[in-house]
Biopython code that builds the backbone (N, CA, C, O; Angstrom):
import numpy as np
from Bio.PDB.StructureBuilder import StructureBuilder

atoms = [
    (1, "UNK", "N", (0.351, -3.233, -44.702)),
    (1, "UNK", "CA", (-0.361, -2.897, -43.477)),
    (1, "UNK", "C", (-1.858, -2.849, -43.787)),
    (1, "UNK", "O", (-2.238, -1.961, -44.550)),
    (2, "UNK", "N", (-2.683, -3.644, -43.314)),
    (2, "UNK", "CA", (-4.073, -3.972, -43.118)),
    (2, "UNK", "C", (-5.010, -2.140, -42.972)),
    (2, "UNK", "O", (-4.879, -1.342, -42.044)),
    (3, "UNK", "N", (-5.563, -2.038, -43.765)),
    (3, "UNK", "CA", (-6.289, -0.815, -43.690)),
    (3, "UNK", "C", (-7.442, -0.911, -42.169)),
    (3, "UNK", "O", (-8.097, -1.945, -42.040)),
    (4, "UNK", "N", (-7.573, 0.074, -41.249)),
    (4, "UNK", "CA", (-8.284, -0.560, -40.118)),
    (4, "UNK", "C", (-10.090, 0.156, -40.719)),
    (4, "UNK", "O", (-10.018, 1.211, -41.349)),
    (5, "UNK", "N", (-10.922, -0.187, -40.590)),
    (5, "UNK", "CA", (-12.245, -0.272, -40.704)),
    (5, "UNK", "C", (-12.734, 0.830, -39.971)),
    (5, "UNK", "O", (-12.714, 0.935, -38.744)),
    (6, "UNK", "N", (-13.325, 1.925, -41.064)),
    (6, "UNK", "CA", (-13.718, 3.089, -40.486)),
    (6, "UNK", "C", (-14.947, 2.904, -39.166)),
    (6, "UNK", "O", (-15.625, 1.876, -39.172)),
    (7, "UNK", "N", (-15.132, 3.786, -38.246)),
    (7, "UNK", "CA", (-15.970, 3.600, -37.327)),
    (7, "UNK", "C", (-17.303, 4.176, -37.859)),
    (7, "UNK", "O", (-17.320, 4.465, -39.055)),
    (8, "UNK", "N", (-18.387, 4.375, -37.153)),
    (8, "UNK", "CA", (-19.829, 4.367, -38.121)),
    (8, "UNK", "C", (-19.669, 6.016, -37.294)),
    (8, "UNK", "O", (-19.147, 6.206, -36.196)),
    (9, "UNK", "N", (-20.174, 6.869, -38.034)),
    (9, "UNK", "CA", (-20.783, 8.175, -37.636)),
    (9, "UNK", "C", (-21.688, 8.457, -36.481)),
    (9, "UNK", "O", (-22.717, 8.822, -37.051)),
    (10, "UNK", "N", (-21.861, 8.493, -35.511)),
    (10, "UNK", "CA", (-23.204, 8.440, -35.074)),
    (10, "UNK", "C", (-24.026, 10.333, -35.650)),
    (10, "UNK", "O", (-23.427, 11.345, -36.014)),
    (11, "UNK", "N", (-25.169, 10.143, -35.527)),
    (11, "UNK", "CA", (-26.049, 10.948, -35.889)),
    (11, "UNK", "C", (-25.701, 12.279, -35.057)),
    (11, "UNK", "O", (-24.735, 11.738, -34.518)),
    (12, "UNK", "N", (-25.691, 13.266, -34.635)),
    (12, "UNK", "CA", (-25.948, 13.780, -33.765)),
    (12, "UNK", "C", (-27.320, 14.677, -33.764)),
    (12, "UNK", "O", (-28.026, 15.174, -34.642)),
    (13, "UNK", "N", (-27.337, 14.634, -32.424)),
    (13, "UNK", "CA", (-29.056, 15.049, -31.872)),
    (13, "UNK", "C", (-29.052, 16.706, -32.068)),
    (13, "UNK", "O", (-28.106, 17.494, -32.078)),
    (14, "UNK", "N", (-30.772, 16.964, -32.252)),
    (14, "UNK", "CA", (-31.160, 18.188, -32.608)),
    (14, "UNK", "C", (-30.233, 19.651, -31.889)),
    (14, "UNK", "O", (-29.849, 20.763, -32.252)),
    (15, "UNK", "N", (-30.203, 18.646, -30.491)),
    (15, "UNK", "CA", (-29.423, 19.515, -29.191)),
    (15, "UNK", "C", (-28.122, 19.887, -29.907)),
    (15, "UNK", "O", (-27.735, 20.978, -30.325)),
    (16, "UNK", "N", (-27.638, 18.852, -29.927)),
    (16, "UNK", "CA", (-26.147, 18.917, -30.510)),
    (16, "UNK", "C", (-26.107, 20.116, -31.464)),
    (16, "UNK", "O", (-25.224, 20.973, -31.443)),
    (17, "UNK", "N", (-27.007, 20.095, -32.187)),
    (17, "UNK", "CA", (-26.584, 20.446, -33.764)),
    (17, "UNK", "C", (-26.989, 22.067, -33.648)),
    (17, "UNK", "O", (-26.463, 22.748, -34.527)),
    (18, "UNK", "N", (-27.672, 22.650, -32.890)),
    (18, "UNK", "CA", (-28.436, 23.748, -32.731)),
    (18, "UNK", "C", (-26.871, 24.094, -31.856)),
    (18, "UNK", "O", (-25.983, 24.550, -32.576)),
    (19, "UNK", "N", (-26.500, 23.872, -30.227)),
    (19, "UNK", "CA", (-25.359, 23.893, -29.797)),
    (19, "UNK", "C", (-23.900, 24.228, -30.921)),
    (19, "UNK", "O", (-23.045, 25.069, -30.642)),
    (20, "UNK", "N", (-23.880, 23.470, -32.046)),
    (20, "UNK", "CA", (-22.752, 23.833, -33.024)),
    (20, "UNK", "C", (-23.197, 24.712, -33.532)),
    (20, "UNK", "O", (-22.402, 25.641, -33.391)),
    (21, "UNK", "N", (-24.018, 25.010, -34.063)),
    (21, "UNK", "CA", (-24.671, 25.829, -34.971)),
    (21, "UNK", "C", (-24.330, 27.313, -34.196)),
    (21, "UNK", "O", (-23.790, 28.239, -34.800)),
    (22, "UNK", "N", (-24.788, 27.397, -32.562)),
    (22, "UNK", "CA", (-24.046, 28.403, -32.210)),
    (22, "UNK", "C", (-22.790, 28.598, -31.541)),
    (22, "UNK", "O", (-22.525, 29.570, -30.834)),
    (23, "UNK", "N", (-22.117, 27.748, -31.764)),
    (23, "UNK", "CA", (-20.861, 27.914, -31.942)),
    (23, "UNK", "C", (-19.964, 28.311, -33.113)),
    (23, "UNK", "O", (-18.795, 28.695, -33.094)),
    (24, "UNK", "N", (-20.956, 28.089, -34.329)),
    (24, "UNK", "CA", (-19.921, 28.699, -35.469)),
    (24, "UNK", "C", (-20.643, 30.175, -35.553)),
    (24, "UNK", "O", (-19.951, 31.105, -35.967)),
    (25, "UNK", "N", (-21.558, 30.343, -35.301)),
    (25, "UNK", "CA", (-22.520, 31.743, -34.896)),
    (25, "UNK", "C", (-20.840, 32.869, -34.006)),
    (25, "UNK", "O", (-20.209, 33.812, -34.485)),
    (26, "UNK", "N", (-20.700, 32.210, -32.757)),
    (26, "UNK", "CA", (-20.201, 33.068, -32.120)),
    (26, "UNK", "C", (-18.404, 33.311, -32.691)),
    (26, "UNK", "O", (-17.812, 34.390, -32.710)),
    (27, "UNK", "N", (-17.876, 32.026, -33.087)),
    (27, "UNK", "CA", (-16.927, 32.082, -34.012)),
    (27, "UNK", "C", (-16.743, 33.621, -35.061)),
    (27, "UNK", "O", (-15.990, 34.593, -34.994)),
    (28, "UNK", "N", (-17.806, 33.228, -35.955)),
    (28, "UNK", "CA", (-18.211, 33.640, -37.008)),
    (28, "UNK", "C", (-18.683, 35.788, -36.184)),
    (28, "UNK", "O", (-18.862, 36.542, -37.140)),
    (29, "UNK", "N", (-18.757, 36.150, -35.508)),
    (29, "UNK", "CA", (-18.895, 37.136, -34.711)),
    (29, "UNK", "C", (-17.360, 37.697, -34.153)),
    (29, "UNK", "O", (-17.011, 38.808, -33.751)),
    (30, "UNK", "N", (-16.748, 36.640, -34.290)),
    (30, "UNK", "CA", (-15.209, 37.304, -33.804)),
    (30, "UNK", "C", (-14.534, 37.401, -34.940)),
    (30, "UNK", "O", (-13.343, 37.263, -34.660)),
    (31, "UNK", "N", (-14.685, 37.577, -36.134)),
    (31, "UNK", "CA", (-14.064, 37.615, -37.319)),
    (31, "UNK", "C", (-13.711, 35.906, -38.314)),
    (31, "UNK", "O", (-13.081, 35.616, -39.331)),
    (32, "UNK", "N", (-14.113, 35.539, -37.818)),
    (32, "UNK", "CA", (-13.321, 34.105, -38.155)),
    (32, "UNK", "C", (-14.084, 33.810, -40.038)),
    (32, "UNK", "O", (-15.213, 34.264, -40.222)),
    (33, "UNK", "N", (-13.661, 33.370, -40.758)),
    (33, "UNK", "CA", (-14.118, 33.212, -41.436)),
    (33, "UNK", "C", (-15.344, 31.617, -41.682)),
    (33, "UNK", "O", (-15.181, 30.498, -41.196)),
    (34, "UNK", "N", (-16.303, 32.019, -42.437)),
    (34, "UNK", "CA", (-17.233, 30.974, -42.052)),
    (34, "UNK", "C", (-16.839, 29.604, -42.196)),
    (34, "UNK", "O", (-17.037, 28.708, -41.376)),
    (35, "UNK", "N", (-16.137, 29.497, -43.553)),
    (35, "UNK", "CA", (-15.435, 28.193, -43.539)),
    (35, "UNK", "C", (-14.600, 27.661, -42.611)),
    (35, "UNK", "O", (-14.598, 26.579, -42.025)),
    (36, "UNK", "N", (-14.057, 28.386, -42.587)),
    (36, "UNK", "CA", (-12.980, 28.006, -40.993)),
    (36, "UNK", "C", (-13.601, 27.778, -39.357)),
    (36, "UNK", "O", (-13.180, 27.293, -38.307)),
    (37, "UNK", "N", (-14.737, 28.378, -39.799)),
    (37, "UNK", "CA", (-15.535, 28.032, -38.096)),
    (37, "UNK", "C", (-16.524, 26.966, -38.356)),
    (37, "UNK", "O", (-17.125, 26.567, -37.358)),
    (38, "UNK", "N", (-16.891, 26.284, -39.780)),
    (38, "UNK", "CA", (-17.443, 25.277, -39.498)),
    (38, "UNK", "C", (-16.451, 24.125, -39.655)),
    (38, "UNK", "O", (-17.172, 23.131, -39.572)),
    (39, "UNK", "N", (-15.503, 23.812, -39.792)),
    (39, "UNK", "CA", (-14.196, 23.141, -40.056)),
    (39, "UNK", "C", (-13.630, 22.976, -38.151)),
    (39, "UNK", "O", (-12.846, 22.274, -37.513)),
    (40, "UNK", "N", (-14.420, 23.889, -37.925)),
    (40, "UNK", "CA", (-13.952, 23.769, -36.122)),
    (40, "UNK", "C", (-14.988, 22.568, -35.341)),
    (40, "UNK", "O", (-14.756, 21.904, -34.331)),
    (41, "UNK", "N", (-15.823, 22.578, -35.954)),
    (41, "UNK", "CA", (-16.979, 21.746, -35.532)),
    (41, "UNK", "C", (-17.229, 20.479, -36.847)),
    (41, "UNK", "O", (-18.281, 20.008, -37.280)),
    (42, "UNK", "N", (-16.098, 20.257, -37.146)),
    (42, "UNK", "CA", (-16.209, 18.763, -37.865)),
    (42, "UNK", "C", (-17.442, 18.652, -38.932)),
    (42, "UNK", "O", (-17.917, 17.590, -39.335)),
    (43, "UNK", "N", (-17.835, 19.878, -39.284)),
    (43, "UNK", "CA", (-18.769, 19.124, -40.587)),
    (43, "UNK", "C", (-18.567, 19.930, -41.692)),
    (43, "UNK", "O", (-17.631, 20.723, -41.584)),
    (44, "UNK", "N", (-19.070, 19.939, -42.523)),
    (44, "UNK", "CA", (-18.608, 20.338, -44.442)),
    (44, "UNK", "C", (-19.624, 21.473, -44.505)),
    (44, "UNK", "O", (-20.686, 21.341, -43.897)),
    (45, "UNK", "N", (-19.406, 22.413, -45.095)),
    (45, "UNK", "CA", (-20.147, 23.808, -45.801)),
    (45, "UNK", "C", (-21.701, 23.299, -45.833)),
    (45, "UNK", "O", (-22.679, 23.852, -45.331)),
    (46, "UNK", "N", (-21.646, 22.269, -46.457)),
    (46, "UNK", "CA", (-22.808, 21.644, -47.496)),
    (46, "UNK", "C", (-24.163, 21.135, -45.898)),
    (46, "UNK", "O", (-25.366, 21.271, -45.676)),
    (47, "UNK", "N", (-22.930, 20.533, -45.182)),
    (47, "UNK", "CA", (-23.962, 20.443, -43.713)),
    (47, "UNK", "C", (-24.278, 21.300, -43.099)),
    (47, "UNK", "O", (-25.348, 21.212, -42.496)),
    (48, "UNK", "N", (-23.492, 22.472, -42.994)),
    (48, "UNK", "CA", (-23.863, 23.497, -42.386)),
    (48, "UNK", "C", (-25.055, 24.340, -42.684)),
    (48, "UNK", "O", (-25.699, 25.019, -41.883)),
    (49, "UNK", "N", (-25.218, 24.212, -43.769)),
    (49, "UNK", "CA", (-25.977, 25.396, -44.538)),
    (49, "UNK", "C", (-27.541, 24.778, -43.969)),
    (49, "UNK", "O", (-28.379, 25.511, -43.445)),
    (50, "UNK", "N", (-27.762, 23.066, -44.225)),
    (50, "UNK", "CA", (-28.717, 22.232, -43.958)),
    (50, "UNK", "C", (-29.304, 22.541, -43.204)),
    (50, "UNK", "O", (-30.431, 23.036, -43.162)),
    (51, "UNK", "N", (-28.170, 22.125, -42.068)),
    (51, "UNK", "CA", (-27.878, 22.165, -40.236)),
    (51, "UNK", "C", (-29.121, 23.753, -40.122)),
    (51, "UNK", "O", (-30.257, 23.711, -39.650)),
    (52, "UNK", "N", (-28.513, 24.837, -40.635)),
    (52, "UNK", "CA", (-29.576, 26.255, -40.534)),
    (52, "UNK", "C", (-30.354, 26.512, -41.218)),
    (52, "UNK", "O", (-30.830, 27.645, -41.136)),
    (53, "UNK", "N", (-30.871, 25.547, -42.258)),
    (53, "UNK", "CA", (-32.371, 25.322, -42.812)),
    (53, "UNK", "C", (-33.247, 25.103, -41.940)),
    (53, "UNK", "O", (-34.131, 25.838, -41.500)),
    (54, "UNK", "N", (-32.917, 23.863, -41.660)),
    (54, "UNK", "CA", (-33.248, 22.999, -40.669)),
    (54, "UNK", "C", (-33.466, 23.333, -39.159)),
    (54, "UNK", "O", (-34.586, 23.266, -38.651)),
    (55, "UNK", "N", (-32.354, 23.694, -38.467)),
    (55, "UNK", "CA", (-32.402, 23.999, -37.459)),
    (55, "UNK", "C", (-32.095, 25.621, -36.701)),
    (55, "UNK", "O", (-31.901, 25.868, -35.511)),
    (56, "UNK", "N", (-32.135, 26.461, -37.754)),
    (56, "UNK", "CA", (-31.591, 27.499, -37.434)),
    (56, "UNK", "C", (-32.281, 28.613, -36.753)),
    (56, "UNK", "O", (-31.542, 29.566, -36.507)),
    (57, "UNK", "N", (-33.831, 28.762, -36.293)),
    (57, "UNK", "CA", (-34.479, 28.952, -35.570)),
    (57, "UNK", "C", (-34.868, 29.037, -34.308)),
    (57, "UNK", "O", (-35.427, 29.920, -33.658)),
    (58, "UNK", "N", (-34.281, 27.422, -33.945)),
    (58, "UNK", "CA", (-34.506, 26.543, -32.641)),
    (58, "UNK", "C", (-33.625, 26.936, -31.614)),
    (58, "UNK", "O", (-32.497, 27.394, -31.795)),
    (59, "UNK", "N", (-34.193, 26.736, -30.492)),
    (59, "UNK", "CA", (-33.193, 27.400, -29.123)),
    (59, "UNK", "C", (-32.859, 26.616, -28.422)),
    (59, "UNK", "O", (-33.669, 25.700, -28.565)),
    (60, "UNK", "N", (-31.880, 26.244, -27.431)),
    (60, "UNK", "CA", (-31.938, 25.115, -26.493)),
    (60, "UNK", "C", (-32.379, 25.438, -25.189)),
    (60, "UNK", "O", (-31.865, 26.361, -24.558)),
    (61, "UNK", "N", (-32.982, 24.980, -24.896)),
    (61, "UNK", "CA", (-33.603, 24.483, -23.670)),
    (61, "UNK", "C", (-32.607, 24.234, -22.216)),
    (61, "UNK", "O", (-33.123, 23.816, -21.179)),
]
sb = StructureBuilder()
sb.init_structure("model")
sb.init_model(0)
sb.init_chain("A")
sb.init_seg("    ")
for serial, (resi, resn, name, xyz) in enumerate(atoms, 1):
    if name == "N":
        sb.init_residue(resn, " ", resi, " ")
    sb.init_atom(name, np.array(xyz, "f"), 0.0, 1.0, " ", f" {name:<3s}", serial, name[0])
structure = sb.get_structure()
């Protein structure tokens, strides 16, 4: 069986990422453990941490 050809990632936008960011925020407020609430939002420890270097300040609009 022919392996099928992964699809490309798209980027997601500042919006987006600030939006997840508080979503593992409010997760992460109901007990959840952190790993497990960024595992809810599809990205790795290693992005997350970035993700609130980066963007963890910023508010949405």
């Amino acid at each position: 069986m022919p392996r099928m050809p992964r699809m490309p990632r798209k980027k997601p936008s500042p919006e987006e990422i600030v939006a997840e960011l508080r979503q593992v925020d409010v997760l992460v407020s109901q007990g959840r453990p952190v790993a497990e609430a960024v595992r809810t939002i599809g990205a790795t420890s290693f992005t997350y941490y970035r993700w609130r270097k980066e963007f963890g300040g910023l508010k949405v609009d």
